[in-house]
Residue frames as qw, qx, qy, qz and C-alpha x, y, z in Angstrom:
[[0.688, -0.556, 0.087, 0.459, 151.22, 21.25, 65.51],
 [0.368, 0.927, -0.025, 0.073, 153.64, 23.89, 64.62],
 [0.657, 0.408, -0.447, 0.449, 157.27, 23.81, 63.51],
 [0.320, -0.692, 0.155, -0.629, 157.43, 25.65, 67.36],
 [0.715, -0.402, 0.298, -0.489, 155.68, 23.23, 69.09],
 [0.917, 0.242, -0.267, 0.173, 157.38, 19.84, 67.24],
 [0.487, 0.500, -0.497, 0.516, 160.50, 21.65, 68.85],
 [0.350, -0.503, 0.269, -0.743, 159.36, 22.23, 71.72],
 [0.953, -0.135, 0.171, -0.212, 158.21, 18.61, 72.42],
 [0.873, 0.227, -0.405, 0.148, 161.53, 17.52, 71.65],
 [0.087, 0.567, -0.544, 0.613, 163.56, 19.63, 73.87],
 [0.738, -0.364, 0.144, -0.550, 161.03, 18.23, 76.54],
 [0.983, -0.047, -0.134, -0.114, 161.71, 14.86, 75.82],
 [0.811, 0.149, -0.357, 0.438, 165.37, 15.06, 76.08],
 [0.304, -0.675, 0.167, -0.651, 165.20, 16.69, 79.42],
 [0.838, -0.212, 0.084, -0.496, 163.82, 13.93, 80.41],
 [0.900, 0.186, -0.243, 0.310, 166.40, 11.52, 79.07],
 [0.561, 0.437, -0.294, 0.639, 169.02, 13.93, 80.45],
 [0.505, -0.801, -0.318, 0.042, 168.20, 15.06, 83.99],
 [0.623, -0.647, 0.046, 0.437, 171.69, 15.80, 85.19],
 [0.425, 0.370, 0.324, 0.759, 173.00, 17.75, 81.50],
 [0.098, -0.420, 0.078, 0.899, 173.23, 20.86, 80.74],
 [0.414, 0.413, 0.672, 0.455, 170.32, 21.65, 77.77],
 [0.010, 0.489, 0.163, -0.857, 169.59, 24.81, 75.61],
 [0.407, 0.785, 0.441, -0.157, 166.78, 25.66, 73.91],
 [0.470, 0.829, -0.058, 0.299, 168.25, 27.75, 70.52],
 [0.464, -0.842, 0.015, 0.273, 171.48, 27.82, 71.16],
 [0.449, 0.847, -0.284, -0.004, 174.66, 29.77, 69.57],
 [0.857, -0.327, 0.250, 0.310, 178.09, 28.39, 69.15],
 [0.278, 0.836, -0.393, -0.265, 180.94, 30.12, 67.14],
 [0.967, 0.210, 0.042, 0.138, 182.52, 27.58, 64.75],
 [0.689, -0.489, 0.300, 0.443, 186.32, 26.52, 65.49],
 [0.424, 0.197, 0.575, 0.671, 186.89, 26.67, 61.07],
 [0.202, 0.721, 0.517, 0.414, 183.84, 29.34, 60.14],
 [0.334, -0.010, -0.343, 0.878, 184.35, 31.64, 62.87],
 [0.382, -0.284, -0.094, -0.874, 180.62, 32.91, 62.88],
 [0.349, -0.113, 0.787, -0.496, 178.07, 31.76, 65.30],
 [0.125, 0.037, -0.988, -0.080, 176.10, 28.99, 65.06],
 [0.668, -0.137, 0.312, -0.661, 172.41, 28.31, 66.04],
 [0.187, 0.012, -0.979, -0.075, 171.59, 24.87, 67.29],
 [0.711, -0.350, -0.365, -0.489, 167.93, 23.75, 67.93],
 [0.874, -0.466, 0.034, -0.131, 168.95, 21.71, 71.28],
 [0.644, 0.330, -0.591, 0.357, 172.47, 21.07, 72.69],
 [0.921, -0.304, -0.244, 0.000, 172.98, 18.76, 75.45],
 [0.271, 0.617, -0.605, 0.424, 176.40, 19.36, 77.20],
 [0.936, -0.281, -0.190, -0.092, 177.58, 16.67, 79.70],
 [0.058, 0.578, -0.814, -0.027, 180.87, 15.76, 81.54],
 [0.956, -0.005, -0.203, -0.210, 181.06, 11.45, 81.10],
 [0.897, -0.258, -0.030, 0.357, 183.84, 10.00, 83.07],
 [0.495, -0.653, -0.003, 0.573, 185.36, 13.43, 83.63],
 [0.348, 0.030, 0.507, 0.788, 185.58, 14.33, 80.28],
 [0.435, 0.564, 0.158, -0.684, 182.83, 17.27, 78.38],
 [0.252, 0.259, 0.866, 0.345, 180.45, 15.36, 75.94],
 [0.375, 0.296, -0.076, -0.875, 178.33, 17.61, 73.12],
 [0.381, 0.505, 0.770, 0.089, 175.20, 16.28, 71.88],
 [0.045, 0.201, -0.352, -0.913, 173.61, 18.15, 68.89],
 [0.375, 0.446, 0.812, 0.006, 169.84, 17.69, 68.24],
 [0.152, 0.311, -0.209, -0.914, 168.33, 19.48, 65.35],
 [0.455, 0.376, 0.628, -0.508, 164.61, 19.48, 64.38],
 [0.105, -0.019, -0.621, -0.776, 163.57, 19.39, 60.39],
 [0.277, 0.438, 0.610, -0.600, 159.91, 20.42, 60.74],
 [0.101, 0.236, -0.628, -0.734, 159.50, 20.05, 56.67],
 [0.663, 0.294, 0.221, -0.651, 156.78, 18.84, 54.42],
 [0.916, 0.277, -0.284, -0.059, 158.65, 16.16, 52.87],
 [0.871, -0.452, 0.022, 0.192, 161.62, 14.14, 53.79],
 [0.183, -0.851, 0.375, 0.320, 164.94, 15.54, 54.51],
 [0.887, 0.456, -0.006, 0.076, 167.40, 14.75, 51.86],
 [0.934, -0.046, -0.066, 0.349, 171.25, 14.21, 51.73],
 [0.301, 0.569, -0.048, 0.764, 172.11, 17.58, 51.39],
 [0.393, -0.711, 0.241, -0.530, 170.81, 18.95, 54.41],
 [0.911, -0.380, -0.053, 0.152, 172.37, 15.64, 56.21],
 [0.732, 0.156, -0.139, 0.649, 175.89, 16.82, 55.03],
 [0.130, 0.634, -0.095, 0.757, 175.38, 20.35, 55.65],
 [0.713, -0.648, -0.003, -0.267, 174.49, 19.20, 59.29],
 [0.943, -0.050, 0.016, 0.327, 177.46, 17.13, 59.29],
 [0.323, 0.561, -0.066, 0.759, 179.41, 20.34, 58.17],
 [0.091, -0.758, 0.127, -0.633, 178.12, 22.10, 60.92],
 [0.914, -0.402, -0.051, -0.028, 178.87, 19.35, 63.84],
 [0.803, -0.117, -0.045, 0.583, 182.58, 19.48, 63.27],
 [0.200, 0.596, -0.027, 0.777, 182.90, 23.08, 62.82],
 [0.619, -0.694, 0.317, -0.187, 181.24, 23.80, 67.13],
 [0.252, 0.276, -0.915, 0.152, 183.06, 19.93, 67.73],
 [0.753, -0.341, 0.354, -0.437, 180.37, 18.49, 68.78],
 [0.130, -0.368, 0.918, 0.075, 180.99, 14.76, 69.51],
 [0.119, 0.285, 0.949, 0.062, 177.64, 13.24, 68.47],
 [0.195, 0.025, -0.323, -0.926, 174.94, 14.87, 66.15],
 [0.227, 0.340, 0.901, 0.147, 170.92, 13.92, 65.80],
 [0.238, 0.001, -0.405, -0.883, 168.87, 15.26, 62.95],
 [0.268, 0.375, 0.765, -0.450, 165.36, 14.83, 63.89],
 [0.058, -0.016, -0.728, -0.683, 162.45, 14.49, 61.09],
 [0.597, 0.096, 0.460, -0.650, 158.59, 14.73, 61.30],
 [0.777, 0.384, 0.058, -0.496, 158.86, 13.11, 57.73],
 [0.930, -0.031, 0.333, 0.154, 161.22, 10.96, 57.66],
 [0.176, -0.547, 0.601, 0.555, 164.66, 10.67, 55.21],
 [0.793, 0.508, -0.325, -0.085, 165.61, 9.65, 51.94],
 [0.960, -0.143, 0.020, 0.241, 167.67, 6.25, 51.58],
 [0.616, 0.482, -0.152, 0.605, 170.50, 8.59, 50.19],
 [0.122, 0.721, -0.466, 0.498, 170.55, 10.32, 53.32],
 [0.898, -0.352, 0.187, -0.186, 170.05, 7.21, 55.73],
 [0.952, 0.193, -0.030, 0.237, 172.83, 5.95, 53.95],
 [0.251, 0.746, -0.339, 0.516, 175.22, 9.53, 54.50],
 [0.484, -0.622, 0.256, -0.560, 174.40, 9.09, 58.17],
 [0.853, -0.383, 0.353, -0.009, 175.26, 5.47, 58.96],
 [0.918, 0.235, 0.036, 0.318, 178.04, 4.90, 56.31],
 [0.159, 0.847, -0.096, 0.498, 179.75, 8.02, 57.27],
 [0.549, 0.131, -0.601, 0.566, 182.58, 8.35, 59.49],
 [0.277, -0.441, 0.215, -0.826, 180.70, 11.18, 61.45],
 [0.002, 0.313, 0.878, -0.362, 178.82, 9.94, 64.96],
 [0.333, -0.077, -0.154, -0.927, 174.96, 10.87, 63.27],
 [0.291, 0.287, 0.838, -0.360, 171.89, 9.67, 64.39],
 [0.375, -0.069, -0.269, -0.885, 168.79, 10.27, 61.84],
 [0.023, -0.300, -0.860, 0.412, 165.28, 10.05, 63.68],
 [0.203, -0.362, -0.626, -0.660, 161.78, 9.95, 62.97],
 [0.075, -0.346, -0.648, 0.674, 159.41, 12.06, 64.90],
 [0.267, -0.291, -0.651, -0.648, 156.02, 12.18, 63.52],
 [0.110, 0.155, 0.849, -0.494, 152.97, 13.02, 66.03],
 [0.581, 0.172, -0.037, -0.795, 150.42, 12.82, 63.40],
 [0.872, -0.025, -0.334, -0.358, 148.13, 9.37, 62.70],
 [0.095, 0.274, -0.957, 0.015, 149.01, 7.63, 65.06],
 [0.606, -0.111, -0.653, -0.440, 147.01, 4.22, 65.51],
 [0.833, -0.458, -0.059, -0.307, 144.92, 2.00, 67.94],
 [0.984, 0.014, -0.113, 0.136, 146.86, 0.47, 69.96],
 [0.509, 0.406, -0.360, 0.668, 150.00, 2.41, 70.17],
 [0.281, -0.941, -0.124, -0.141, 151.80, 4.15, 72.79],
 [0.250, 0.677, -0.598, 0.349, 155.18, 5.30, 74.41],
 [0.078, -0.310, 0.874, -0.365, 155.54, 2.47, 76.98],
 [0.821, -0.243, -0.266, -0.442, 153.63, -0.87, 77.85],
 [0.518, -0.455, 0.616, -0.381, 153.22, -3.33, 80.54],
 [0.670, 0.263, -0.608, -0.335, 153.79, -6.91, 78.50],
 [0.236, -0.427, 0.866, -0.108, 153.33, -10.27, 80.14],
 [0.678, 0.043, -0.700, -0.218, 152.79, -13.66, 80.52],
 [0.633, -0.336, -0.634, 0.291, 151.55, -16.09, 83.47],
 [0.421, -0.803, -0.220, 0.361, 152.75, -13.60, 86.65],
 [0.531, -0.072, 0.265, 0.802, 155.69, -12.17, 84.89],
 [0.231, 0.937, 0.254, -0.058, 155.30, -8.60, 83.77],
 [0.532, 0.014, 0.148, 0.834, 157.72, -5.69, 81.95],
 [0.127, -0.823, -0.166, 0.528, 157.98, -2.55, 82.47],
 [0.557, 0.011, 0.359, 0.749, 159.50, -1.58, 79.02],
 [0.130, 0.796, 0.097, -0.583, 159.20, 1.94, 77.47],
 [0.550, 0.813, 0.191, 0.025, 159.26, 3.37, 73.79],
 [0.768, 0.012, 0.369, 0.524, 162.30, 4.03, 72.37],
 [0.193, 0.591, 0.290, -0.727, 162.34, 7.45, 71.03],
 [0.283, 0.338, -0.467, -0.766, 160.82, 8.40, 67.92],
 [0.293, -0.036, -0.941, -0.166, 158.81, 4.33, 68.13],
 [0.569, -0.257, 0.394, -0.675, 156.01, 3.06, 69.87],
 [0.085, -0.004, 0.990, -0.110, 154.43, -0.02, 70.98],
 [0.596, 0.002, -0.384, -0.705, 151.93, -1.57, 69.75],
 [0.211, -0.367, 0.860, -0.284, 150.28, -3.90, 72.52],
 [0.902, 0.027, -0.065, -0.426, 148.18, -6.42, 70.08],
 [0.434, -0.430, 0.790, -0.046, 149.46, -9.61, 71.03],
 [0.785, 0.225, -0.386, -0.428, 149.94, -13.02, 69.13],
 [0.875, -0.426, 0.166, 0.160, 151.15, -16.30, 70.23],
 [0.722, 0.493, -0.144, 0.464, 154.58, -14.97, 68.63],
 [0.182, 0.437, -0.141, 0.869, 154.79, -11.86, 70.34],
 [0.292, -0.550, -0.688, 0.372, 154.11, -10.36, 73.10],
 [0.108, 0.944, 0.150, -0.273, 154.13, -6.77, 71.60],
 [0.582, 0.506, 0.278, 0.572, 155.66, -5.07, 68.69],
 [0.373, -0.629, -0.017, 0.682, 157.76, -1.79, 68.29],
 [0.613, 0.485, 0.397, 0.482, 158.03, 0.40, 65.51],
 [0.134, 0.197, 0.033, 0.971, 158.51, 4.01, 63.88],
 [0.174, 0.498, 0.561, -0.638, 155.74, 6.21, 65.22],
 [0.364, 0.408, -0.046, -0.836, 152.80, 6.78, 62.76],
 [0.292, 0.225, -0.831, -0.417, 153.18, 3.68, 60.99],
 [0.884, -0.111, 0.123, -0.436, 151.33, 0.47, 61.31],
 [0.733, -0.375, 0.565, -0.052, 152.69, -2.78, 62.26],
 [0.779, 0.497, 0.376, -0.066, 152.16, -3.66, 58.67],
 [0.618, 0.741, -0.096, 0.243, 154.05, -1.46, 57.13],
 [0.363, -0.720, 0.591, -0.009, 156.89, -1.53, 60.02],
 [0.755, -0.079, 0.641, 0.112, 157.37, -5.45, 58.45],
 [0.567, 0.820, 0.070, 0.035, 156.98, -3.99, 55.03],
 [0.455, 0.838, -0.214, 0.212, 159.80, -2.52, 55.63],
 [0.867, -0.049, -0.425, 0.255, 161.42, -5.23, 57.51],
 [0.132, 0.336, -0.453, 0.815, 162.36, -2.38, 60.53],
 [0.677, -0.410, -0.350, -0.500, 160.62, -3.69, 63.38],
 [0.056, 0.277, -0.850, 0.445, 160.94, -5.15, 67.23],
 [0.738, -0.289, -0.459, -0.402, 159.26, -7.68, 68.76],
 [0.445, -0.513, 0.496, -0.542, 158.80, -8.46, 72.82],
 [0.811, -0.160, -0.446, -0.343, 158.72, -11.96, 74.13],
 [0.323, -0.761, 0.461, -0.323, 159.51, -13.59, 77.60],
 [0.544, 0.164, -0.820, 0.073, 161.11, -17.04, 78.30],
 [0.846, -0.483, -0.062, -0.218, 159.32, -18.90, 81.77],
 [0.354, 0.474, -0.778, 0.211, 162.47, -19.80, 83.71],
 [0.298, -0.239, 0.851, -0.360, 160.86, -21.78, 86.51],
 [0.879, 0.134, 0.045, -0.456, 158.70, -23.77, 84.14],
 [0.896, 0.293, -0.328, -0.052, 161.87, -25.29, 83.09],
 [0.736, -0.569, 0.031, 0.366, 164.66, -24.38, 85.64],
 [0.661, 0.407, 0.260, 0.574, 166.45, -22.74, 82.36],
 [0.552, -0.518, 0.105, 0.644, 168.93, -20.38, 82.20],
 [0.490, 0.778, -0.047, -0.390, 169.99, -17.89, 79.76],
 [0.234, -0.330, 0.891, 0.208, 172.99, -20.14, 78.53],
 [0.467, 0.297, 0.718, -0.421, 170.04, -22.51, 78.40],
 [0.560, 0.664, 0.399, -0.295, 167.69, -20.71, 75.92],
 [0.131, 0.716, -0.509, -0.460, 170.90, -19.08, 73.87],
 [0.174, -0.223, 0.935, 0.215, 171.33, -23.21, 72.72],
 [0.452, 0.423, 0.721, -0.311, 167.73, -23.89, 71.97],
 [0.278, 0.846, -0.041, -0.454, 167.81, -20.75, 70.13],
 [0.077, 0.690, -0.575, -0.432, 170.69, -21.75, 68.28],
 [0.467, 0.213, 0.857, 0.049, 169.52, -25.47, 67.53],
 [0.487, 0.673, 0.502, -0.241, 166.64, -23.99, 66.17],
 [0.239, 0.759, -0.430, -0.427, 168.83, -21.28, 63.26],
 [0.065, -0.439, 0.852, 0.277, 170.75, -24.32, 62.52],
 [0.505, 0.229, 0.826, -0.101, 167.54, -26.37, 61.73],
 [0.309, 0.829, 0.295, -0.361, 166.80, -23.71, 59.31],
 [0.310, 0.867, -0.289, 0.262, 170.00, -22.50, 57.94],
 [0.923, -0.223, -0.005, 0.313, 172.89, -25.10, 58.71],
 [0.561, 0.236, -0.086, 0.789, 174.98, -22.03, 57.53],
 [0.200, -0.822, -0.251, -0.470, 173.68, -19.69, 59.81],
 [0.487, 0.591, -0.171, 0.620, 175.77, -17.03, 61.11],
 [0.467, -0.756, -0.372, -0.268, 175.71, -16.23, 64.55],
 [0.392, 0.282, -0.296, 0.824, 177.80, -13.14, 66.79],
 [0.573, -0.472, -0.599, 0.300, 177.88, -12.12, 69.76],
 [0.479, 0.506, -0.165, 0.698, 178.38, -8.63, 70.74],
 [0.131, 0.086, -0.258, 0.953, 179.73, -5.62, 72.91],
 [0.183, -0.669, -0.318, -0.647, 176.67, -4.12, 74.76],
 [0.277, -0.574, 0.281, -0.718, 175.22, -2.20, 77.99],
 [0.451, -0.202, -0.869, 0.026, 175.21, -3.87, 81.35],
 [0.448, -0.577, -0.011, -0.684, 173.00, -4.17, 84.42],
 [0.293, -0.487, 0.654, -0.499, 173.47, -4.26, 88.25],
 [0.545, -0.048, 0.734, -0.402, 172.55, -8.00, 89.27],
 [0.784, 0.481, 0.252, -0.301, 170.73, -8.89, 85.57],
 [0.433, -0.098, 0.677, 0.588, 172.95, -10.73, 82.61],
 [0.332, 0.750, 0.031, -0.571, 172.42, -9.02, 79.63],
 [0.513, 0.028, 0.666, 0.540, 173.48, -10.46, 75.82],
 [0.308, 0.598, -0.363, -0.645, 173.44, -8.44, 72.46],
 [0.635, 0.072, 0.740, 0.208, 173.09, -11.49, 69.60],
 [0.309, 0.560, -0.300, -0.708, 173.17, -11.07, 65.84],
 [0.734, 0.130, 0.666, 0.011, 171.97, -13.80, 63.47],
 [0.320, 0.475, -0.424, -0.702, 172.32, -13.89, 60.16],
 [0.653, 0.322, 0.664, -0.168, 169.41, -16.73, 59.02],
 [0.113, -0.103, -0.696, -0.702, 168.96, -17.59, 54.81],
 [0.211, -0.614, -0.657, -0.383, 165.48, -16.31, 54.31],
 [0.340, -0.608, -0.444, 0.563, 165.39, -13.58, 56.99],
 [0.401, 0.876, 0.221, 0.149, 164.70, -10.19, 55.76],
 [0.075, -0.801, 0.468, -0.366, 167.35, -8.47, 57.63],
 [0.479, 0.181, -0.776, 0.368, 169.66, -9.57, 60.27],
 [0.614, -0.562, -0.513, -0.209, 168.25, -10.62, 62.95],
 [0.437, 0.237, -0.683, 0.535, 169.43, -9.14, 66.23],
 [0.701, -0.622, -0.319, -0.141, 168.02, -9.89, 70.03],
 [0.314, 0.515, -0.554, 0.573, 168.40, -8.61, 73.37],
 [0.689, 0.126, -0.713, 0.043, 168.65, -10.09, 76.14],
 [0.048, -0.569, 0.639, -0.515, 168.05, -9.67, 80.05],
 [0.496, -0.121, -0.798, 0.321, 168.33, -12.98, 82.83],
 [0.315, -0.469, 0.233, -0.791, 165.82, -11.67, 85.40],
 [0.305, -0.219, 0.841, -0.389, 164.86, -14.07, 88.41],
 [0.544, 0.264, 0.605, -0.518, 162.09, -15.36, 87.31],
 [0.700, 0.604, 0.345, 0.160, 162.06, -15.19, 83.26],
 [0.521, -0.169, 0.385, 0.743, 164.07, -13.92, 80.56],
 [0.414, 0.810, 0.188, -0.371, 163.02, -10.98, 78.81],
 [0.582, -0.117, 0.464, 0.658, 164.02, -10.78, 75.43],
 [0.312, 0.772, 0.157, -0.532, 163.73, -8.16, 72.54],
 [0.699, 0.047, 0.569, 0.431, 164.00, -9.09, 68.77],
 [0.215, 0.811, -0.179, -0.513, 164.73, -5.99, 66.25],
 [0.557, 0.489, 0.418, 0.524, 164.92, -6.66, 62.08],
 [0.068, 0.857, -0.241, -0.451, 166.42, -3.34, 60.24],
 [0.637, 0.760, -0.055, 0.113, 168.11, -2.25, 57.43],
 [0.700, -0.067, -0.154, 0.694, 171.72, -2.54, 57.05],
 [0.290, 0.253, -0.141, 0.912, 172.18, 1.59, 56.96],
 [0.564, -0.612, -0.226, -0.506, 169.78, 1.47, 60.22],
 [0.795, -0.256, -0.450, 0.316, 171.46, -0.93, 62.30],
 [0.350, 0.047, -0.522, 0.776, 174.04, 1.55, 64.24],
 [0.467, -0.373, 0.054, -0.800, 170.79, 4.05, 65.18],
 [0.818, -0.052, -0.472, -0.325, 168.46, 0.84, 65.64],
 [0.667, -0.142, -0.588, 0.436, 170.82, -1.15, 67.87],
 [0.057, 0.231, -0.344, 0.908, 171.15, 2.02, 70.00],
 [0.667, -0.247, -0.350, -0.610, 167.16, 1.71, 70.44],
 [0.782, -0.045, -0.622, 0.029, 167.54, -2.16, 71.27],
 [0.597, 0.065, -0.623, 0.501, 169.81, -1.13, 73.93],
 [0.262, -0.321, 0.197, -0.889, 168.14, 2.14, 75.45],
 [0.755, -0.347, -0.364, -0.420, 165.18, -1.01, 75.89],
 [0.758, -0.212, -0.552, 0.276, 167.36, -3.43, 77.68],
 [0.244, 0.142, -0.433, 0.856, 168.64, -0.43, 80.08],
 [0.258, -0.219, 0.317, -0.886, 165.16, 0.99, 81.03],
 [0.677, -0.273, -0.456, -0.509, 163.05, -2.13, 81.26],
 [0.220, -0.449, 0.659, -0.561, 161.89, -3.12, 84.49],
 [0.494, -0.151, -0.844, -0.142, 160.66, -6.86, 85.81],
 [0.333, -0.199, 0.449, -0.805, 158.10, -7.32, 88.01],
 [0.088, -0.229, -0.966, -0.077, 154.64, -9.50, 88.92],
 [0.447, -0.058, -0.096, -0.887, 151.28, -9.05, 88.22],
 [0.191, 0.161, 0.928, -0.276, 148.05, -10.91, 89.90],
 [0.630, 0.216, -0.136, -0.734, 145.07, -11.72, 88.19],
 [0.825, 0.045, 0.321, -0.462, 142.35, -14.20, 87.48],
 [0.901, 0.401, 0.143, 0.079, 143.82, -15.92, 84.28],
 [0.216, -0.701, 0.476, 0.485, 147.50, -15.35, 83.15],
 [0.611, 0.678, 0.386, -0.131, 147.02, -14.77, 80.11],
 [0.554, -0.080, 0.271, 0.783, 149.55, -13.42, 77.32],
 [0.088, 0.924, 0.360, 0.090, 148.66, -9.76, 76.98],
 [0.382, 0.039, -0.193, 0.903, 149.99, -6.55, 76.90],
 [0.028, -0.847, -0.523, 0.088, 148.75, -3.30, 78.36],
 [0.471, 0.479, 0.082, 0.737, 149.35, 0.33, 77.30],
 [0.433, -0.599, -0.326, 0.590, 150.62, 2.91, 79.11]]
């Protein structure tokens, strides 16, 4: 694949996310402070509750990872158009010094890993996870896939694309699928949120636990949770949806100057996963790729 075609497969992808936007392929803007025009790799224009929303997506098609300088000098050029929200896109990934410009910085940046060499058995951009009759529709996050070996922890595992599962835990930046049975017990999401929390506090009698702000859906309760556990690599944070039949839930470790990208992820899951039922001889705990 060529620097070309890497762009090219993004613009694609955020078509796709954006149906009803405005997107251009190379496009020019004249800067409000520089006064000279601009080239962006991919901008997104929207109106969002009557108002015009810029996205900025810009491709680094490099042979090593992007470093803090070219995060600021992106950051330089996001407030010179105005856009309101920036992502720097990477086949190789960042340095911590610029993971750290990008989420400790006042700017709205996103930095994302898009890699479509090695990937591994097992992966893909969306699986079909269940248990007993209970199935999920749940898709890939961009720049992640799923990985649908199963354990009795998990019902499937998320990460960066290219890695391995291994070294997604290595580096303690990982999600993990699992569903809750609600008519084995009659249990609620209330319900499992106390079980859950018994269980931190059997562990970690000082263990920290917030609630937050997040995306909702028509007819389905939805919760955002953060834990903070002694002995956890990272904070711990799960989401949540209350579907008729079981409770899907989705459990994401990260880095602290990951979390605001990360959580975004978490939540893109809980918005596009879909519940459903699947027949078959055994109900088993499996996943299948799509």
């Amino acid at each position: 694949m060529n620097w070309k075609q890497y762009e090219t497969e993004i613009f694609e992808h955020f078509q796709q996310q954006y149906p009803d936007a405005e997107i251009t392929l190379d496009a020019k803007k004249t800067g409000i402070y520089s006064k000279v025009s601009r080239q962006i790799d991919i901008l997104i224009e929207q109106y969002v509750a009557g108002n015009r929303f810029t996205l900025v997506i810009d491709g680094k098609f490099f042979n090593k990872k992007v470093d803090v300088k070219a995060v600021e000098s992106f950051i330089g050029m996001l407030e010179d158009i105005g856009a309101h929200k920036g992502l720097l896109i990477s086949n190789q990934g960042f340095s911590e010094a610029a993971y750290n410009r990008a989420h400790f910085g006042p700017s709205e940046v996103e930095l994302d890993i898009l890699n479509f060499k090695d990937l591994h058995l097992f992966q893909s951009h969306g699986a079909l996870p269940y248990a007993g009759e209970n199935i999920a529709i749940v898709p890939a996050p961009f720049g992640w896939v799923i990985d649908g070996q199963t354990t009795p922890a998990w019902l499937a595992t998320l990460y960066q694309q290219g890695l391995t599962l291994d070294k997604a835990m290595d580096k303690s930046e990982f999600m993990y699928i699992q569903f809750w049975d609600r008519k084995a017990d009659g249990d609620d999401l209330d319900d499992l949120l106390e079980m859950q929390l018994s269980s931190f506090k059997e562990n970690d009698p000082h263990a920290k636990i917030e609630y937050l702000q997040t995306i909702k859906r028509q007819g389905q309760r939805t919760t955002l949770r953060k834990a903070k556990i002694k002995n956890y690599p990272t904070s711990e944070y799960t989401g949540f949806i209350e579907f008729t039949d079981f409770i899907f839930f989705c459990v994401m470790f990260t880095p602290e100057n990951r979390e605001r990208q990360n959580i975004r992820k978490l939540e893109n899951i809980l918005e596009l996963v879909k519940a459903g039922k699947v027949k078959h001889e055994k109900a088993n705990r499996v996943a299948g790729s799509v």
